[in-house]
C-alpha positions as CSV (number, residue, x, y, z in Angstrom):
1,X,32.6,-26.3,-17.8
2,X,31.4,-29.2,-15.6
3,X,32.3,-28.4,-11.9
4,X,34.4,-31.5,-10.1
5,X,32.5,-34.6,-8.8
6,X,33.4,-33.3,-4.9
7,X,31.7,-30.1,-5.9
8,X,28.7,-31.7,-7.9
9,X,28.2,-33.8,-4.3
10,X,28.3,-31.0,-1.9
11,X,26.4,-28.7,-3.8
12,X,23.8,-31.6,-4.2
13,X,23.5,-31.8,-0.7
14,X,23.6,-28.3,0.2
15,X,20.6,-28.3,-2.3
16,X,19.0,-31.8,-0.5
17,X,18.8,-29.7,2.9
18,X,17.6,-26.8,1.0
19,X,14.6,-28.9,-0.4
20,X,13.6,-29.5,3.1
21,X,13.6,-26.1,4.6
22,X,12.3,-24.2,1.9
23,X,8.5,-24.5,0.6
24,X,7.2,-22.9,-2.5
25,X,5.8,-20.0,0.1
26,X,8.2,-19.1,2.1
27,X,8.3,-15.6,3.0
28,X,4.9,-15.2,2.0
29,X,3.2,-12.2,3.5
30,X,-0.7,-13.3,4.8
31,X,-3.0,-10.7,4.9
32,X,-6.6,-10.7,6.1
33,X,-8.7,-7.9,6.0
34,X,-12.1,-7.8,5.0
35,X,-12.6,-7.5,1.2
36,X,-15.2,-8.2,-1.3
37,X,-13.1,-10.9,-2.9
38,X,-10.0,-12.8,-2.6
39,X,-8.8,-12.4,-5.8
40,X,-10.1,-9.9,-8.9
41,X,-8.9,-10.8,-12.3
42,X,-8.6,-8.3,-14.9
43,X,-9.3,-9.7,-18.3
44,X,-11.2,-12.2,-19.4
45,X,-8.6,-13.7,-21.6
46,X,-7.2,-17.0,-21.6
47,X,-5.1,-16.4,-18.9
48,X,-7.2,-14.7,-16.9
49,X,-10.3,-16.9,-17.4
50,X,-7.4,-19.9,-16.3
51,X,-6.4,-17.9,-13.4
52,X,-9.8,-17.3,-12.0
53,X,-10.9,-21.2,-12.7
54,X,-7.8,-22.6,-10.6
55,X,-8.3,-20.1,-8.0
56,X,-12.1,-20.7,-7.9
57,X,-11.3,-24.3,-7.8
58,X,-9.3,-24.1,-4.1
59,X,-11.9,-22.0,-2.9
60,X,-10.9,-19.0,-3.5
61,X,-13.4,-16.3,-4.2
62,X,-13.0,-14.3,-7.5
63,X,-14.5,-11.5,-9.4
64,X,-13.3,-11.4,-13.0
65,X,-13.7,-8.0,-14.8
66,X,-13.6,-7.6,-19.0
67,X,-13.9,-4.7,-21.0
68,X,-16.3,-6.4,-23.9
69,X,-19.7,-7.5,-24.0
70,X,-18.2,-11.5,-24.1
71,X,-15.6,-13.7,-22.6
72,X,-12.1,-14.9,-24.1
73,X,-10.4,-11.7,-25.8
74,X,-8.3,-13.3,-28.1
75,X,-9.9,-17.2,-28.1
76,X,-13.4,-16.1,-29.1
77,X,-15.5,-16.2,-32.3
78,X,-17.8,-13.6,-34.3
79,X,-20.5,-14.2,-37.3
80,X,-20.8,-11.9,-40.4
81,X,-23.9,-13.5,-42.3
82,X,-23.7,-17.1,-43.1
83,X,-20.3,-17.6,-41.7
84,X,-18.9,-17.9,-38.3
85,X,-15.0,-17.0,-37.5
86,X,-12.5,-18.3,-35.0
87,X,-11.0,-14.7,-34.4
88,X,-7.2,-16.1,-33.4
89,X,-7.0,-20.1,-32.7
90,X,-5.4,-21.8,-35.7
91,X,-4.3,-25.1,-33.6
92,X,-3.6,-25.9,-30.0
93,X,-1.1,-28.0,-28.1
94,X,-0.9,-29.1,-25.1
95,X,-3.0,-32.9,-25.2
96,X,-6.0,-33.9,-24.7
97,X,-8.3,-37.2,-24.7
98,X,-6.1,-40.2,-25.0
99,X,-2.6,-38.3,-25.6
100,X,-0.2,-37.5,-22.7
101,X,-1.9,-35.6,-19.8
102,X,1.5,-33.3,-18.9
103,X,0.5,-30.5,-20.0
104,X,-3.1,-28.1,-20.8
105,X,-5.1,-31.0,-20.8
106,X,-4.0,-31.6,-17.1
107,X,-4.6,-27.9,-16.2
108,X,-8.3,-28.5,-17.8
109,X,-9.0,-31.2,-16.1
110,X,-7.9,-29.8,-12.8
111,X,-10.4,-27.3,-13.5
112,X,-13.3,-29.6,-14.6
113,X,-13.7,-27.1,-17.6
114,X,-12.3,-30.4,-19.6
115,X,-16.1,-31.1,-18.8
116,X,-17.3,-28.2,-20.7
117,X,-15.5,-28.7,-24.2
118,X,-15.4,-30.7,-26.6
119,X,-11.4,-30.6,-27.7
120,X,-10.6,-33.0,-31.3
121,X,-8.0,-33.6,-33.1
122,X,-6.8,-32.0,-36.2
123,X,-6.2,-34.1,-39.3
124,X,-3.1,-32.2,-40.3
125,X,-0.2,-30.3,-38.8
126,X,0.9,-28.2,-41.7
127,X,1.9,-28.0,-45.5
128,X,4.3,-25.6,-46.5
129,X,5.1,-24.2,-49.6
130,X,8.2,-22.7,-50.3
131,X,10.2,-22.2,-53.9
132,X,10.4,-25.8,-55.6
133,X,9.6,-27.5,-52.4
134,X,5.5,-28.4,-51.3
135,X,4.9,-30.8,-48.4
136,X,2.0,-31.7,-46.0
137,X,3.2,-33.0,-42.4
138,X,0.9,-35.3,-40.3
139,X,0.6,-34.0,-36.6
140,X,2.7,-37.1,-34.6
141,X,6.3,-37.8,-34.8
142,X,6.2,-41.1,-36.5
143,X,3.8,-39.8,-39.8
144,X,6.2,-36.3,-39.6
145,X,9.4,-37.6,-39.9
146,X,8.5,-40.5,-42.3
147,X,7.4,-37.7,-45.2
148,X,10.8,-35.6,-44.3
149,X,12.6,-38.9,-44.7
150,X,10.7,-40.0,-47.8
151,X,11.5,-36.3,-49.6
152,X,15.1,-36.0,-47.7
153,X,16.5,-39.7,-47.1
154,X,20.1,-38.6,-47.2
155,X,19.3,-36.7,-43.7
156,X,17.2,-39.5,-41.6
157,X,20.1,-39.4,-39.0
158,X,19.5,-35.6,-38.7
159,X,15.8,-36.1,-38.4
160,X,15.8,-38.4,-35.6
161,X,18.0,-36.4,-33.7
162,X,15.8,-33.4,-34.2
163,X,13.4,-35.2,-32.6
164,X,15.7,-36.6,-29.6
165,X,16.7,-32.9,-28.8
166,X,13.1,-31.4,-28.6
167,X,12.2,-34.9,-26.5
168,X,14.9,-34.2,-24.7
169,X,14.1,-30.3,-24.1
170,X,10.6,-30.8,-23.3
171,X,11.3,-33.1,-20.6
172,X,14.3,-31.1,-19.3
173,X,11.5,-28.1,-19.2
174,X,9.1,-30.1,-17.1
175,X,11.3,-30.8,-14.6
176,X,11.9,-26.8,-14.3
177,X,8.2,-26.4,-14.2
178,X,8.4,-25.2,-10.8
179,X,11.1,-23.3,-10.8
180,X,9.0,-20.0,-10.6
181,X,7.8,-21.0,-6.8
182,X,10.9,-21.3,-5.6
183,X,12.6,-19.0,-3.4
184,X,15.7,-17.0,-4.3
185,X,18.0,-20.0,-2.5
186,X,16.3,-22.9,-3.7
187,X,15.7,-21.1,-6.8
188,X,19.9,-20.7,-7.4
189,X,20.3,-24.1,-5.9
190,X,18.3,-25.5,-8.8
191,X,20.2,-23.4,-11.4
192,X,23.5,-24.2,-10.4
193,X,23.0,-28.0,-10.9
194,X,21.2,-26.9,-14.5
195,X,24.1,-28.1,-16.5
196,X,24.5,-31.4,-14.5
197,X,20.6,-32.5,-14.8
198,X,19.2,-30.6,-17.4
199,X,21.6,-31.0,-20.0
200,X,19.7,-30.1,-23.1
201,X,18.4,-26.9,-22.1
202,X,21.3,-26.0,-20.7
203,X,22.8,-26.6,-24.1
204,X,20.0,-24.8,-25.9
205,X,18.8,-22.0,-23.7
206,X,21.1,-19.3,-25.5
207,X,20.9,-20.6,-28.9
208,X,18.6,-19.7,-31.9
209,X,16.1,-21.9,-34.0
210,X,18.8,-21.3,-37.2
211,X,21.4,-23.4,-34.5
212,X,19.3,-26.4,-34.4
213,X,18.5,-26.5,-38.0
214,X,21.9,-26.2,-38.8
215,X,23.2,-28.6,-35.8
216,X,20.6,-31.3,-37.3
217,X,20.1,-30.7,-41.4
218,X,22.4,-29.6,-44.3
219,X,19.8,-29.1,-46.5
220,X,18.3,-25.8,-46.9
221,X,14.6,-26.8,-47.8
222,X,14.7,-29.0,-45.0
223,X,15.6,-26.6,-42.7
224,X,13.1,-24.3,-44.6
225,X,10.1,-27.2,-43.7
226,X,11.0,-27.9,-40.2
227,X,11.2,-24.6,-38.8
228,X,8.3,-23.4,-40.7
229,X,6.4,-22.7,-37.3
230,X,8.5,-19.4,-36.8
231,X,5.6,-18.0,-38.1
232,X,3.8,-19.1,-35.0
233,X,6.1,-17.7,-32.4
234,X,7.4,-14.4,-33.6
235,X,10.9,-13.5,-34.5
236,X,12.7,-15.4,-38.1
237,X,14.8,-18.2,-37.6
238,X,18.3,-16.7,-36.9
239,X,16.7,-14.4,-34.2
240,X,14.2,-16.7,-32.7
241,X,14.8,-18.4,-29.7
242,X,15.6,-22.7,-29.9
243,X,13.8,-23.3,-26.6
244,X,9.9,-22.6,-27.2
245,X,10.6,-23.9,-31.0
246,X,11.4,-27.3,-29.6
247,X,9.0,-27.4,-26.7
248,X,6.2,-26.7,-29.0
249,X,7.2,-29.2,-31.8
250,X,7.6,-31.8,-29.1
251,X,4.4,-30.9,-27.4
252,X,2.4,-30.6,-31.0
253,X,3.5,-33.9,-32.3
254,X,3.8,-36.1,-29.1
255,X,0.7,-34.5,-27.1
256,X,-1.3,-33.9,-30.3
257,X,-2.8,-31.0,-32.4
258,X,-5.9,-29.2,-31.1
259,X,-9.2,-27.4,-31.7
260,X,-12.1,-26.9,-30.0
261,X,-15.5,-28.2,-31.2
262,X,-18.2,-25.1,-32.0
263,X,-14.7,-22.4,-32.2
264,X,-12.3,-21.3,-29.5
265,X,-14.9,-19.4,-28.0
266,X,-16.6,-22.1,-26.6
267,X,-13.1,-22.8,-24.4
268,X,-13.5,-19.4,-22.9
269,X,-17.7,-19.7,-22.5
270,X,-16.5,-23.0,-20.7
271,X,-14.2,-21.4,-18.3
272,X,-16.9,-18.3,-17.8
273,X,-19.4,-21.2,-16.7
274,X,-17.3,-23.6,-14.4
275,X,-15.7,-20.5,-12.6
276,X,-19.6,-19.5,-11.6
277,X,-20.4,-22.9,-10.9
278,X,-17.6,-22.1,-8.4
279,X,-19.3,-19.3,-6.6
280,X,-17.1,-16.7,-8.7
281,X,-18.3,-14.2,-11.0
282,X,-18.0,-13.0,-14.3
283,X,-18.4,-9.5,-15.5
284,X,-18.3,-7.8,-18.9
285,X,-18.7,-4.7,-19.9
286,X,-16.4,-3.3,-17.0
287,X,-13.0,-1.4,-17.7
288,X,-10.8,-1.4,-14.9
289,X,-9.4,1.8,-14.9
290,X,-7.5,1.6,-11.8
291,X,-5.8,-0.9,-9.2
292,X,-6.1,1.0,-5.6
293,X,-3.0,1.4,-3.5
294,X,-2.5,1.6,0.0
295,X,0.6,1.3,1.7
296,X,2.4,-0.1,-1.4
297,X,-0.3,-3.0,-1.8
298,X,-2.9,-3.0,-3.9
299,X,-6.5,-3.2,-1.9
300,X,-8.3,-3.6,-5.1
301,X,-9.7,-1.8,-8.3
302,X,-11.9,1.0,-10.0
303,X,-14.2,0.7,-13.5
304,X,-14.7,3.4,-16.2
305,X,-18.5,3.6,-14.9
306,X,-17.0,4.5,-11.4
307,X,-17.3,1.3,-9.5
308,X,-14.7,0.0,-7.0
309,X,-13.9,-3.7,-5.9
310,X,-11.4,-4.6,-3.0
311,X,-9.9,-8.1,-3.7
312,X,-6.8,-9.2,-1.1
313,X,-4.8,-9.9,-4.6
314,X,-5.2,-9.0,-8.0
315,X,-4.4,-10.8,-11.3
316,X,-3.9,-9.1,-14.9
317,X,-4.4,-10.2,-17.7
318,X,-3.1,-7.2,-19.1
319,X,0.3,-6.4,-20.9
320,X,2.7,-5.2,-18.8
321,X,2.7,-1.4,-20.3
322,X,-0.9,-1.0,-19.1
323,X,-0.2,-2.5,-16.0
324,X,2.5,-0.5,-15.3
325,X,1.8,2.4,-16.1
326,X,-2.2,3.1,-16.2
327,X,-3.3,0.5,-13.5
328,X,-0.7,0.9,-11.0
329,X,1.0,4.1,-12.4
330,X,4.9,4.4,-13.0
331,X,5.3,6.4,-10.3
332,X,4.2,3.4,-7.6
333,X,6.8,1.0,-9.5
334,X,10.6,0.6,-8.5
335,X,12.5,2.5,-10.9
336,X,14.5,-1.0,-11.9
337,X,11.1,-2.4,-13.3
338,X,10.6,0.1,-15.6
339,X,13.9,0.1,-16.8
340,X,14.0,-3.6,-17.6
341,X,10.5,-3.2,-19.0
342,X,11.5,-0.9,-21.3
343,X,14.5,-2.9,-22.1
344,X,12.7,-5.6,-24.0
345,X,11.5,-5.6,-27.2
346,X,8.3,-6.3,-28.1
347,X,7.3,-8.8,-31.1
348,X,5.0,-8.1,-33.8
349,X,1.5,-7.8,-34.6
350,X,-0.1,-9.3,-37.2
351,X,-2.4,-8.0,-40.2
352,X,-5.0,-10.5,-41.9
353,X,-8.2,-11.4,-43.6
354,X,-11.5,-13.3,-42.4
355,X,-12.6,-14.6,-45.9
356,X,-16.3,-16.6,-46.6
357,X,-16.5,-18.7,-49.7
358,X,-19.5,-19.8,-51.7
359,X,-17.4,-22.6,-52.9
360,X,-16.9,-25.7,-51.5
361,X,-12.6,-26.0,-50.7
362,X,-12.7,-29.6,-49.6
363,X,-15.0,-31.2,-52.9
364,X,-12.1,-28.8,-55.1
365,X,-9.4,-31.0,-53.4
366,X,-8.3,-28.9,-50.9
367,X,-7.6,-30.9,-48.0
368,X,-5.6,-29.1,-45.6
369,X,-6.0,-27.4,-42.3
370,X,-3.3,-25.3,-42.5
371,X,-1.0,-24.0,-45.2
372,X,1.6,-21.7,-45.0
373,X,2.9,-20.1,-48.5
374,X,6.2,-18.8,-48.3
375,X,8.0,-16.2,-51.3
376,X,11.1,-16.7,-50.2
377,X,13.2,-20.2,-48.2
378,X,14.7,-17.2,-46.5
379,X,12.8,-16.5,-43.0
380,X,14.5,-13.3,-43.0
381,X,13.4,-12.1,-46.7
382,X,9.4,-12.8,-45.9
383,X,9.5,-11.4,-42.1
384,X,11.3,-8.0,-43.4
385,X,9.3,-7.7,-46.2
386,X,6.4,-8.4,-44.1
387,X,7.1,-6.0,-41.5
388,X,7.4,-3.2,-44.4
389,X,3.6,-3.9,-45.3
390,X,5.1,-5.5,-48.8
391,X,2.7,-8.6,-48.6
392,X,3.1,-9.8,-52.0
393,X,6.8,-10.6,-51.3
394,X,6.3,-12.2,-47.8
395,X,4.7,-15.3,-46.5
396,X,1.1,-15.9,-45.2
397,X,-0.4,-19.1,-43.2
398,X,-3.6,-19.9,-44.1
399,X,-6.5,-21.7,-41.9
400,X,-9.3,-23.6,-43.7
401,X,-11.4,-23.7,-40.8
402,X,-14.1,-25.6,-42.7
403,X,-12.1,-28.3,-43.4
404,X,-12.0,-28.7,-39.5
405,X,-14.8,-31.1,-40.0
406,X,-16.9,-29.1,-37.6
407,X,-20.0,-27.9,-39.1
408,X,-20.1,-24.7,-37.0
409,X,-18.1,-23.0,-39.3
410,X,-20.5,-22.4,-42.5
411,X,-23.2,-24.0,-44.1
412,X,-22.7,-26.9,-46.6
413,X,-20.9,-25.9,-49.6
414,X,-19.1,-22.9,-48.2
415,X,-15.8,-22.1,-46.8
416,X,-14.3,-20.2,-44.1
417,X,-10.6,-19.4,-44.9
418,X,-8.3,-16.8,-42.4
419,X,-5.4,-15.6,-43.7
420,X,-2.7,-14.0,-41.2
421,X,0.7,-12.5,-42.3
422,X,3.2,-10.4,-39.7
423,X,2.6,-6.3,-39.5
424,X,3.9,-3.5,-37.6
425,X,1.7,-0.9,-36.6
426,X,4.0,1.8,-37.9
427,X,3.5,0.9,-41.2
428,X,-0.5,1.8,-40.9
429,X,-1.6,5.6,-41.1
430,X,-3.5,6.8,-38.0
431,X,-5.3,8.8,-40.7
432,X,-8.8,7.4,-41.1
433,X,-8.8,8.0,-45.0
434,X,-5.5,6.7,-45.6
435,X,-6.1,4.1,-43.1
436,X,-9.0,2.8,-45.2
437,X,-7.6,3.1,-48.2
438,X,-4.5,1.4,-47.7
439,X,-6.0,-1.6,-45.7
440,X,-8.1,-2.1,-48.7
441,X,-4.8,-2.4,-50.9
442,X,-3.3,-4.8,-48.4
443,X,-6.4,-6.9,-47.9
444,X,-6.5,-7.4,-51.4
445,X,-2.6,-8.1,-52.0
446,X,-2.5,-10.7,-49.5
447,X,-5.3,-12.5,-51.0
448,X,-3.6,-12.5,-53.9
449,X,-0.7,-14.1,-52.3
450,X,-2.7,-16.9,-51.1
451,X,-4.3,-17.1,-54.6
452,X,-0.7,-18.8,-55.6
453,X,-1.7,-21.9,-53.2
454,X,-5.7,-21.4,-53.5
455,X,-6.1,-20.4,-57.1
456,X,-10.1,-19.5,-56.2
457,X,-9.2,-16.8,-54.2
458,X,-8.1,-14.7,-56.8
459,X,-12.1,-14.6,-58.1
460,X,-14.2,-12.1,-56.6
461,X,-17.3,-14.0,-57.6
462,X,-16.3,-16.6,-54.9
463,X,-16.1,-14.4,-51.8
464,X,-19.4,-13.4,-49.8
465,X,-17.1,-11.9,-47.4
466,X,-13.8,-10.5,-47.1
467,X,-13.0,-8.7,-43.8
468,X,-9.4,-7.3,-42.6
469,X,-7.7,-6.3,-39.7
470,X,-4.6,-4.8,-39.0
471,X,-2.7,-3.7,-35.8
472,X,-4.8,-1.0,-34.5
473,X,-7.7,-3.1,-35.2
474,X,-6.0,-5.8,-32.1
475,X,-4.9,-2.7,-30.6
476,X,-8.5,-1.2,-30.1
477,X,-9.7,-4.4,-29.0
478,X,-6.8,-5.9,-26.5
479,X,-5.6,-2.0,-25.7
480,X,-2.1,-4.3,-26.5
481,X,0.9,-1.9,-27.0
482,X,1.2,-1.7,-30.8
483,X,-1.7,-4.5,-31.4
484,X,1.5,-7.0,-30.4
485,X,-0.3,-10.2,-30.2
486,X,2.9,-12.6,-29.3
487,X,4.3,-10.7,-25.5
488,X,8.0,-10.0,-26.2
489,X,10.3,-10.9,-29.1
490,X,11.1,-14.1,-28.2
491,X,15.1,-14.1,-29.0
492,X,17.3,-16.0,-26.9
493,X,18.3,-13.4,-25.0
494,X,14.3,-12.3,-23.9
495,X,12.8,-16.0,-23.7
496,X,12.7,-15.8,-20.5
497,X,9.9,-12.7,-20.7
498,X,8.4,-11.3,-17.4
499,X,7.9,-12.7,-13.9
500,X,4.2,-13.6,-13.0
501,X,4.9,-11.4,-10.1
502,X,5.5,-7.5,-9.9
503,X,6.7,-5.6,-7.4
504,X,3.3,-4.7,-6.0
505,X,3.6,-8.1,-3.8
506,X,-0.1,-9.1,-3.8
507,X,-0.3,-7.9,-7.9
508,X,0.4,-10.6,-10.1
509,X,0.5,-10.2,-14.2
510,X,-0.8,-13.2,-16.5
511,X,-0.9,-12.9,-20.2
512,X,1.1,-13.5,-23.6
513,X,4.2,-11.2,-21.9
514,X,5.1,-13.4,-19.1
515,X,7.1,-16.7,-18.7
516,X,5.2,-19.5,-20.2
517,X,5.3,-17.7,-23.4
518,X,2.0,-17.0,-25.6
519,X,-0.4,-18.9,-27.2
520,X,-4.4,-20.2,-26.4
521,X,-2.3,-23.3,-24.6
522,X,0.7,-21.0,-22.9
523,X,-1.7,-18.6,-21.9
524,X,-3.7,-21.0,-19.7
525,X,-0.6,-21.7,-18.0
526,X,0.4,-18.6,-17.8
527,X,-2.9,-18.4,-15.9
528,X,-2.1,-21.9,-13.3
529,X,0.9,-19.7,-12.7
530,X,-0.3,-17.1,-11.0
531,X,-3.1,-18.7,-9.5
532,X,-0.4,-21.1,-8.6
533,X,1.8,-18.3,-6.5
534,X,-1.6,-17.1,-4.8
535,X,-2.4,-20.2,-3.7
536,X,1.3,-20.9,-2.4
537,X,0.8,-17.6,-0.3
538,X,-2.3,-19.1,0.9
539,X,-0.5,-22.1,1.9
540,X,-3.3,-24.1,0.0
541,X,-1.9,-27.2,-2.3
C-alpha cells in the first residue's frame, strides 16, 4: 500500500537531512596500534584476492594467507597430461571491454588488474535441451529474444516484458548498491521509500523465478528455456529466488558473457601480482588456524605451522561455519548470530567430470560453449533426482571449453569437455571403498547422460581422460561445509544471505555466503564490499 503524498514528502525530507548528517562511517571505531598489517585476508579466493586488491589499492597494507600451494581456490586451473582444466568458471558476467562498465569490469579497472587479463567474449550463451524442445541462445538481448520469438511468436509481448522487468530490476539494484554502508537510520530511511523509488524490486524481492515465468509466458517450454540458468544459482524454479535470476540475465545479456584468456586461473594469478605490485603480500601454503581475540576484537591470526600475524582488521574468505566456529570460536559470538546462522539453509554442492577428448568436437559440428541437457521440463523432477545421486534421470550442463577459441585448453584436434550436475554430500559414503566404487558408477552414468546431446561420449576409445569429483572432493579442498559451492539456498526468503560484517567489529566475512551472492563475478564484489566497509572506517574514499 502506497503511503499518502504528505507522508511520501516528509518522509523524503526527513531522509534529505538524513543524507547530510550521516556518512557511510559513521560510528566507526578507529584504532591504531602497532600491527604488522592493516588488513590480513584469509583466503585466496576471489573474494579475498578482490578484497586485498582494493585495499592494497588505497594504501592499505595487506597480508593474504591461502591454504594451497596457488592462488584463486575456486577460479583456478589444473593439467592432467595433454589437457588443461578450468576447475569451476563456465562463463562470467559482469562487462568488460566495450560493454557497460557498471559492474566487475569497473571493480577491475579500479584495481588495474583489468591490466593483467585478457577477458573475451563468449560466442554463445547457452542451448538447452529439454523433451521435444532444442535451442541455442546468443548472449545479448536483441539475438536472445529474436530466436524465443522465432520458436514462440504467439508470446513476443511476454518476452519483451521479461526483459523490461530484469532492466528494470538491475537498475533498481544499482541504486541500492550502497545500501550496506549505511547506518541503521539512513539505512531504514532508504527502505521505507523502497516501494516509491524502486518499484520493481520492491515488487520482486519476495517472489520466486516460477512467478516471473508465469507473470511473463504461458508456455511451458518457454518458461522451461528462459529460466534454464537455475542450474547456475542453486535452488529449482518454484524455490529459487526472482531477484539474482533477473539481475544476472540482465547483466549476462546487456553487460556481456565472459571468460578469461589462458583459464580463470590467470584472473586470480592477476590479482596475486597487482596486490604485490602494491606493496602487499601473498602467501600459500599457510592455514590460518586461528583469529586472535583481545578485548572482543580480533588483533590478528595464527597458521597450522605456528606462525602469528596482527593485522588492525581481518577479512575471510571463509564460509561462515568456519568462521564462526573454528576461527573465532562460538563461544566469542553473540548467541543471536549463531542462531540465525544456523537458521539458513545451505544450497547444494555439485558432483562432475573433467573429461579430455582425442577427438576434435568443433570439426564434428559441435559448436556450442555451453549445453545444458535436461530429462525432465520439470526443474523440480531433475534437481530431486539429482540430489538423490540418480544422474541418469536429472539434468547436466556441459562446458566445451575448447570451443572457447583459446588454444590453452588442449592441443589441436582434442577436446576439453566438463560436465557438472547438482549433489548432496549425504548421498556419498565416507567409506573409502564404497566411496570409490560408487563415484566410478556415477562418473560413468553422467557421461552417459551427456552422451544423449554428445553421442561420442558414450565411446571409451575417445576419452584420454576422465576425472570426477564429488562433494567431499570441494569439501577437502575449500573445507566448505558439505562441499556447498553456491553460499545459502537462495529462496526468496534467504536472498538476502549474510552481512559482510560480524559481530567481531574489525572482522569482516567475504565469500559465496554473503550478500552479493556467489559466482567468479559476485564474488569479486563480495570482495569491494568489505574492502569497501574497511575503507569507510578508515575514512578513505
Amino acid at each position: 500500500m502506497n503511503p499518502k503524498p504528505a507522508v511520501v514528502k516528509i518522509v523524503s525530507l526527513i531522509v534529505f537531512i538524513a543524507l547530510i548528517w550521516i556518512s557511510p562511517a559513521a560510528n566507526a571505531a578507529k584504532t591504531s596500534p602497532e600491527t604488522d598489517y592493516d588488513v590480513i585476508v584469509i583466503g585466496a579466493g576471489m573474494a579475498g584476492l578482490s578484497a586485498a586488491a582494493h585495499l592494497a589499492v588505497k594504501g592499505q597494507k595487506v597480508l593474504v594467507l591461502e591454504k594451497h600451494f596457488v592462488v584463486g581456490g575456486s577460479t583456478s586451473k589444473f593439467r592432467r597430461g595433454d589437457f588443461v582444466f578450468d576447475t569451476a568458471l563456465h562463463e562470467m558476467a559482469g562487462g568488460g571491454p566495450g560493454k557497460n562498465d557498471r559492474g566487475l569490469y569497473r571493480l577491475l579497472k579500479l584495481t588495474g588488474v583489468d591490466k593483467k587479463v585478457e577477458i573475451y567474449e563468449v560466442p554463445h550463451f547457452y542451448r538447452a535441451v529439454f523433451p521435444g524442445v532444442d535451442i541455442t541462445l546468443p548472449p545479448n538481448w536483441p539475438g536472445f529474444k529474436e530466436e524465443l520469438k522465432k520458436k514462440w511468436p504467439a508470446e513476443a509481448e511476454g518476452i519483451d516484458k521479461f526483459h523490461v522487468l530484469c532492466a528494470d530490476l538491475f537498475n533498481d539494484m544499482l541504486e541500492l548498491r550502497d545500501l550496506f554502508r549505511y547506518g541503521k537510520v539512513r539505512a531504514a530511511l532508504t527502505q521505507v521509500l523502497v516501494p516509491l523509488r524502486q518499484r520493481t524490486f520492491f515488487t520482486w524481492k519476495d517472489r520466486t523465478v516460477k512467478d516471473l515465468m508465469d507473470y511473463c509466458f504461458k508456455d511451458e517450454a518457454l518458461k522451461a528455456v528462459v529460466s534454464q540458468l537455475w542450474v547456475y544459482y542453486g535452488a529449482p524454479v518454484p524455490e529459487e529466488s526472482a531477484l539474482i535470476f533477473m539481475a544476472a540475465t540482465e547483466s549476462y545479456l546487456s553487460d556481456g558473457t565472459w571468460h578469461i584468456k589462458g583459464t580463470s586461473q590467470a584472473l586470480s594469478d592477476g590479482y596475486a601480482q597487482r596486490i604485490r605490485e602494491l606493496g602487499g603480500e601473498v602467501k600459500t601454503g599457510t592455514l590460518v588456524t586461528k583469529i586472535l581475540l583481545q578485548d572482543g576484537r580480533a588483533t590478528g591470526v595464527a597458521t597450522a605451522k605456528g606462525q602469528t600475524y596482527t593485522a588492525r582488521y581481518i577479512v575471510a574468505n571463509t564460509d561462515p561455519y568456519q568462521l564462526s566456529y573454528k576461527l573465532i570460536g562460538k563461544e566469542n559470538l553473540p548467541a543471536a548470530y549463531i542462531e540465525k546462522l544456523e537458521s539458513l539453509k545451505p544450497a547444494n554442492s555439485l558432483f562432475g567430470v573433467y573429461l579430455g577428448l582425442n577427438i576434435d568436437l568443433a570439426a564434428l559440428g559441435y559448436k556450442d560453449t555451453e549445453i545444458f541437457y535436461n530429462t525432465h521440463l520439470d526443474s523440480v523432477k531433475n534437481y530431486d533426482a539429482m540430489m538423490k545421486g540418480d544422474y541418469a534421470n536429472g539434468a547436466v550442463a556441459m562446458t566445451l571449453y575448447t570451443n572457447l577459441g583459446d588454444p590453452v585448453y588442449a592441443p589441436a584436434g582434442k577436446s576439453v569437455v566438463k560436465l557438472d550436475a547438482y549433489a548432496d554430500i549425504g548421498f556419498w559414503p565416507e567409506d573409502r571403498a564404497a566411496y570409490l566404487k560408487l563415484k566410478q558408477q556415477k562418473v560413468d552414468e553422467l557421461i552417459s547422460l551427456a552422451a544423449k546431446v554428445i553421442p561420442e561420449l558414450a565411446d571409451p576409445k575417445n576419452i584420454e581422460v576422465k576425472e570426477g569429483f564429488t562433494p567431499r572432493t570441494i569439501e577437502r579442498y575449500t573445507l566448505n561445509k558439505g562441499g556447498v559451492v553456491y553460499g545459502f539456498n537462495l529462496t526468496p526468503d534467504q536472498w538476502q544471505k549474510i552481512p559482510n560484517t560480524t559481530p567481531i567489529e574489525n572482522v569482516f566475512i567475504a565469500s559465496n555466503w554473503t550478500q552479493a551472492w556467489h559466482g567468479v563475478g559476485s564474488c569479486q564484489l563480495n570482495g569491494w564490499r568489505a574492502a569497501r566497509l574497511i575503507l569507510d572506517r578508515e575514512g578513505i574514499e
